[in-house]
TORPA-4810 file (N, C-alpha, C, O; in nm, 3 decimals):
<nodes>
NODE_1_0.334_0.001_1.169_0.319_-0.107_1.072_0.383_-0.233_1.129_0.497_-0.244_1.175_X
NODE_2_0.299_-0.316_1.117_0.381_-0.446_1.142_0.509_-0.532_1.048_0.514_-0.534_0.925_X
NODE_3_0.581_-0.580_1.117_0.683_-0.662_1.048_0.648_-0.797_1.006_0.644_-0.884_1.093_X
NODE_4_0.624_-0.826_0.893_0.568_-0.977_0.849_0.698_-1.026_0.752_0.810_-0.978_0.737_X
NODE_5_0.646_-1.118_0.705_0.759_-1.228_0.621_0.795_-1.140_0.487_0.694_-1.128_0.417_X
NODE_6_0.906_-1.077_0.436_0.888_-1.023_0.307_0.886_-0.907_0.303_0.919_-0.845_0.202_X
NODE_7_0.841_-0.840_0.434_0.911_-0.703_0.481_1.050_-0.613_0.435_1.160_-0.661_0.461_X
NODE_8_1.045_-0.545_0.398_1.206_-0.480_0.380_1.202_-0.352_0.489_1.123_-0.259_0.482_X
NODE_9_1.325_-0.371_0.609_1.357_-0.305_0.724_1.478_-0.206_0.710_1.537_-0.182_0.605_X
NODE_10_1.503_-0.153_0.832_1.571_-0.051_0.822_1.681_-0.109_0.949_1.612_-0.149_1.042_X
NODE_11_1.767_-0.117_0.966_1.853_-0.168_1.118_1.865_-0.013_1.170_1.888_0.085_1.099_X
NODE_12_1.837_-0.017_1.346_1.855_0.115_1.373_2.003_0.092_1.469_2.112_0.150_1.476_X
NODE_13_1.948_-0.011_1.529_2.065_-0.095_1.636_2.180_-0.158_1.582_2.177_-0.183_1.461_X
NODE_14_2.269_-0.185_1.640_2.407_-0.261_1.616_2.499_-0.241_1.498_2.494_-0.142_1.425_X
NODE_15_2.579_-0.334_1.485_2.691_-0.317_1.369_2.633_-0.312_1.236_2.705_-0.301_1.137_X
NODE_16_2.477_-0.320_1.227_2.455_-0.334_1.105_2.326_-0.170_1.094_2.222_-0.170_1.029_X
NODE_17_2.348_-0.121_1.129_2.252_0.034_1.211_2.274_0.069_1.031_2.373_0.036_0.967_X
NODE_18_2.141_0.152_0.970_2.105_0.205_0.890_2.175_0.133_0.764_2.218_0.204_0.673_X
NODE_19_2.187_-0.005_0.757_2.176_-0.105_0.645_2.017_-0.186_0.639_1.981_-0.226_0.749_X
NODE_20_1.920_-0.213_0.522_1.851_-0.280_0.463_1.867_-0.413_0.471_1.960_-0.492_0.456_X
NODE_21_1.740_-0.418_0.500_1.712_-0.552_0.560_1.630_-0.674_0.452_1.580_-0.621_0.353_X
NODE_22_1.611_-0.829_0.461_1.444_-0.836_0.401_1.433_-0.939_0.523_1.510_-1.027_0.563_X
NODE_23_1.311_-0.897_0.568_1.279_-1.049_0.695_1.240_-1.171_0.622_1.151_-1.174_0.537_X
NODE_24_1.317_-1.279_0.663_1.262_-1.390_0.656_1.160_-1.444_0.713_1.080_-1.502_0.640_X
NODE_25_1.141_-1.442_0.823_1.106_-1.509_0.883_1.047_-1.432_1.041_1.141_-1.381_1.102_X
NODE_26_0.953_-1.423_1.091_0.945_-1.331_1.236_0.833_-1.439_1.344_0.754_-1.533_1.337_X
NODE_27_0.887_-1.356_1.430_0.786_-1.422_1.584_0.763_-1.285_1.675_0.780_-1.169_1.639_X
NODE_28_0.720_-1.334_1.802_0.632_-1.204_1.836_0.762_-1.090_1.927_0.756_-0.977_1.975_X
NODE_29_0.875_-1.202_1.914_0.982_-1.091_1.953_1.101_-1.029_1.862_1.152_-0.917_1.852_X
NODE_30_1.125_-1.178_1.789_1.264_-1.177_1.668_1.178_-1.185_1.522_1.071_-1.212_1.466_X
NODE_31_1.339_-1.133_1.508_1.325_-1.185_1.300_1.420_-1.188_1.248_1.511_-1.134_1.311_X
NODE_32_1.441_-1.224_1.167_1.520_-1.271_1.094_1.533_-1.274_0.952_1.471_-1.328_0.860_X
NODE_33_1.675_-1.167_0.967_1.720_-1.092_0.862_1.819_-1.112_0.763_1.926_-1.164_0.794_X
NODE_34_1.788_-1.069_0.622_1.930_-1.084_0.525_1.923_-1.017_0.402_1.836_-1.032_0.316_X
NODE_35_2.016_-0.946_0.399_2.057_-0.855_0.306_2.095_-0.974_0.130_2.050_-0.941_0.020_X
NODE_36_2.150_-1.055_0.145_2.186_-1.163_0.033_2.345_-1.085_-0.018_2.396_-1.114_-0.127_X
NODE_37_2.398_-1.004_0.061_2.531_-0.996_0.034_2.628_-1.016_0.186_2.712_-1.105_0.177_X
NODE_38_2.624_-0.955_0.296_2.708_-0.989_0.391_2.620_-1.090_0.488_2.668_-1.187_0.547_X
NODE_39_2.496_-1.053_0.492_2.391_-1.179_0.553_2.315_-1.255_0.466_2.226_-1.197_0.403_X
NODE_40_2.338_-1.407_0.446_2.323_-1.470_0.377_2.158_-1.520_0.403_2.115_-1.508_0.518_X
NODE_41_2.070_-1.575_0.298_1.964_-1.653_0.326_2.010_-1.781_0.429_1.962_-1.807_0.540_X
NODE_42_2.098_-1.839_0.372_2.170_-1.991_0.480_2.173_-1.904_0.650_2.130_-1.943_0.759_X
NODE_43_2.224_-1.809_0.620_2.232_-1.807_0.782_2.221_-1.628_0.828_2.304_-1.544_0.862_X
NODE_44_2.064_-1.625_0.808_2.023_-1.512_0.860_2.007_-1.434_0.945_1.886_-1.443_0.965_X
NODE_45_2.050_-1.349_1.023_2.054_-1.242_1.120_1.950_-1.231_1.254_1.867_-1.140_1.259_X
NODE_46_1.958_-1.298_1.327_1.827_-1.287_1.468_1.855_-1.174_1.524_1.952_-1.150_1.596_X
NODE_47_1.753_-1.087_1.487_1.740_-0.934_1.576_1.619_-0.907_1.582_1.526_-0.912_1.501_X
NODE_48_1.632_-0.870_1.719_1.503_-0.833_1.832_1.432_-0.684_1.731_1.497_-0.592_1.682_X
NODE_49_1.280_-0.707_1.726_1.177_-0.578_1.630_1.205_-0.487_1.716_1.098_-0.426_1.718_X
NODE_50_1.278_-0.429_1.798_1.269_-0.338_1.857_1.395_-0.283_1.790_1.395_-0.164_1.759_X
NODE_51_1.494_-0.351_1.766_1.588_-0.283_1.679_1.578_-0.263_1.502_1.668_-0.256_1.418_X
NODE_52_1.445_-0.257_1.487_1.470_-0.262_1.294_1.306_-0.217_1.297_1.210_-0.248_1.367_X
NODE_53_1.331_-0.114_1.166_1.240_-0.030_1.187_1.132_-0.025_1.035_1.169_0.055_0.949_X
NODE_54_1.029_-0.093_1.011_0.957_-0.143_0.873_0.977_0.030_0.777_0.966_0.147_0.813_X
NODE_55_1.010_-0.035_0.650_0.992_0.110_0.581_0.870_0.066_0.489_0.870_0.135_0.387_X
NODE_56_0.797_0.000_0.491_0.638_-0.021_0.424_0.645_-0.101_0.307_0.547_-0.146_0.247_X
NODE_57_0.750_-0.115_0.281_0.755_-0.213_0.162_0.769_-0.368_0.139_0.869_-0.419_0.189_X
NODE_58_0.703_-0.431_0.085_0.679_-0.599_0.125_0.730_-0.655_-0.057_0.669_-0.609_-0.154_X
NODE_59_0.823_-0.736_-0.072_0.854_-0.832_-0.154_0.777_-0.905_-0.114_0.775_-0.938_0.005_X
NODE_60_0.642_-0.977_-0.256_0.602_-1.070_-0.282_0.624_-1.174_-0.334_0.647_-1.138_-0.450_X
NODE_61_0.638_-1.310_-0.331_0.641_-1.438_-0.355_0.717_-1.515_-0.240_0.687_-1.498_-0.122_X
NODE_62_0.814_-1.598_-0.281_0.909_-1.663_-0.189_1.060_-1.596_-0.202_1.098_-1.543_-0.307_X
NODE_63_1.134_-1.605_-0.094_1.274_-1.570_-0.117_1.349_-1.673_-0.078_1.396_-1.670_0.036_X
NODE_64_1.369_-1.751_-0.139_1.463_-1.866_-0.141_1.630_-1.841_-0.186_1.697_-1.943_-0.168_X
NODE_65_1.673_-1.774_-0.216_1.833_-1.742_-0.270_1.836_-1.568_-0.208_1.755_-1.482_-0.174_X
NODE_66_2.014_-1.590_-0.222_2.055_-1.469_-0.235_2.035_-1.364_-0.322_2.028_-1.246_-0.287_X
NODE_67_2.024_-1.418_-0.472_2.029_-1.331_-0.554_1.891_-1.251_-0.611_1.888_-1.144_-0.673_X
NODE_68_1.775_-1.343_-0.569_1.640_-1.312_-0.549_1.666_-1.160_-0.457_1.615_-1.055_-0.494_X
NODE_69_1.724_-1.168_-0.373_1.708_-1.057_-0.252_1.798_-0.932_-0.298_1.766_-0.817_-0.268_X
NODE_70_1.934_-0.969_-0.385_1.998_-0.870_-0.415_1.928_-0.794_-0.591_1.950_-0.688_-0.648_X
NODE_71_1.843_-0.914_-0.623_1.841_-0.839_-0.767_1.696_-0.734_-0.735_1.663_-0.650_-0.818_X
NODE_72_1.635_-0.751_-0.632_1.496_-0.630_-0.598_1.581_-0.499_-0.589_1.564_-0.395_-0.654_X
NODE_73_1.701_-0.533_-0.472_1.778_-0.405_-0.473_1.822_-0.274_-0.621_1.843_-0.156_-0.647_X
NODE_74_1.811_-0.430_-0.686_1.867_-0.341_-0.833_1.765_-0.254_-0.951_1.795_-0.169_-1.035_X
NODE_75_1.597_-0.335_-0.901_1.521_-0.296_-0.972_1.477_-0.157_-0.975_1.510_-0.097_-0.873_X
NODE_76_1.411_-0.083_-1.064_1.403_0.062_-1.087_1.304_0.074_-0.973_1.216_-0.009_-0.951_X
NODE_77_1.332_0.226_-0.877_1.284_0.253_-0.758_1.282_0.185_-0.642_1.232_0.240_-0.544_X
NODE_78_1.331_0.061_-0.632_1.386_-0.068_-0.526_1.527_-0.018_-0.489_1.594_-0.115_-0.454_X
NODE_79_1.582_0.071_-0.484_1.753_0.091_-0.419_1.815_0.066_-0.305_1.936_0.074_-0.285_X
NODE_80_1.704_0.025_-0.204_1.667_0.014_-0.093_1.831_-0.104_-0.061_1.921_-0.051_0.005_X
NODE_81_1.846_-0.201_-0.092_1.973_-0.276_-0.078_2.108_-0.291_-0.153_2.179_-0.392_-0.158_X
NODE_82_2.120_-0.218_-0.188_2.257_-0.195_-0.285_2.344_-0.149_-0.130_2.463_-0.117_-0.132_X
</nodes>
């Protein structure tokens, strides 16, 4: 599956390995990631698609705030970022 804008990932790599992701933003190597609690929308996470792994699920509309990103986490069957 491809990684597009709105994506929710999996980190397999680095200090952030098996924490939830939502991409902001991607190109044909990076993307750019944020949880809306330790990685902020202001200043989102550049990690290479080879380290983060799509779990099939896509947030629709825009994600402009943090709390947009933390309140999906909270919704029923969304647990995915808590």
């Amino acid at each position: 599956m491809n990684t597009v804008k709105g994506s929710i990932v999996k980190a397999v790599a680095g200090r952030e390995k098996n924490g939830f992701f939502v991409v902001l933003d991607c190109d044909s190597v990076f993307a750019y990631i944020a949880d809306g609690k330790r990685r902020k929308v202001e200043k989102p996470k550049k990690k290479k698609l080879i380290h983060i792994s799509p779990t099939g699920s896509v947030i629709e509309g825009s994600i402009k705030t943090n709390p947009q990103i933390t309140t999906f986490g909270d919704s029923p069957g969304n647990l995915l970022l808590r």
